[in-house]
C-alpha positions as CSV (number, residue, x, y, z in Angstrom):
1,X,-103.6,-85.5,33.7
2,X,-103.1,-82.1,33.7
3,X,-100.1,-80.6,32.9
4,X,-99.1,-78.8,36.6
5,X,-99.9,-82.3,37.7
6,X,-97.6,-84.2,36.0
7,X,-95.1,-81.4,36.3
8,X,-95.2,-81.1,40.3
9,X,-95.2,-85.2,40.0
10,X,-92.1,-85.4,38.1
11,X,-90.3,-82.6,39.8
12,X,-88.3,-85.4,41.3
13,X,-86.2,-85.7,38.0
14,X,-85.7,-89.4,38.2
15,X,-83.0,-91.1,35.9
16,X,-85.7,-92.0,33.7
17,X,-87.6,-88.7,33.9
18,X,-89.0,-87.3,30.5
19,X,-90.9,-84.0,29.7
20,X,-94.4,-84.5,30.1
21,X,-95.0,-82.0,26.9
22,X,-92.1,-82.5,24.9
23,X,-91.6,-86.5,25.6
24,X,-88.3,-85.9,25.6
25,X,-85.3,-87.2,28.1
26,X,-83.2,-84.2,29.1
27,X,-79.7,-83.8,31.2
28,X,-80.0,-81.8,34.2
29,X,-76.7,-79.9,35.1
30,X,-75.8,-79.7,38.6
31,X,-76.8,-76.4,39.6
32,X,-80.8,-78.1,38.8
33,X,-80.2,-81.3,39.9
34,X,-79.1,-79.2,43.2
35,X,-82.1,-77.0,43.2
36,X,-84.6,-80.1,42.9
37,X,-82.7,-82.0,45.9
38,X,-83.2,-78.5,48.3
39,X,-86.9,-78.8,47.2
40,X,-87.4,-82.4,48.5
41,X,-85.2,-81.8,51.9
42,X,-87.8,-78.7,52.2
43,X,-90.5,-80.4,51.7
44,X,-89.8,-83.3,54.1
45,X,-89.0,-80.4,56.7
46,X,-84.8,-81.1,56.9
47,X,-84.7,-77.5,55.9
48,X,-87.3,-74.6,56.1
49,X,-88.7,-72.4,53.9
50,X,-87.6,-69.1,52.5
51,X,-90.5,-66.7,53.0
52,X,-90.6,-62.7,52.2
53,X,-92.7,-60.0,53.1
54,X,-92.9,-58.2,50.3
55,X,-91.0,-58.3,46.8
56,X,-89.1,-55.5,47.0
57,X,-87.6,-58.3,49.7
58,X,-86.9,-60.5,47.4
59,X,-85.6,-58.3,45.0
60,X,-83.1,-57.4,47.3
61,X,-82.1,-61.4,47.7
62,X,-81.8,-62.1,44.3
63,X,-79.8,-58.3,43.6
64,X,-81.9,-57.5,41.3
């Protein structure tokens, strides 16, 4: 399996989730465990996504 596959797979972060490359276990904090839950409500449409126009726009977001 390649390895975007198994990464996009096991983006859910399961309990039991371990790194595809690594084979290891590791602890999420919250602030991933967060982002991985606003990916799932996205993608079964509770919440929309964020699009730009350009990445100056972006930039601006992320104050950078």
């Amino acid at each position: 399996m390649p390895i975007t596959e198994a990464v996009r797979e096991e983006i859910e972060m399961d309990a039991d989730w371990e790194c595809p490359i690594c084979g290891k276990n590791p602890k999420f904090n919250a602030e991933t465990i967060a982002a991985a839950e606003e990916c799932r409500a996205m993608r079964a449409g509770k919440i929309p996504f964020k699009r730009y126009h350009s990445i100056e726009e972006l930039r601006e977001e992320l104050g950078v």
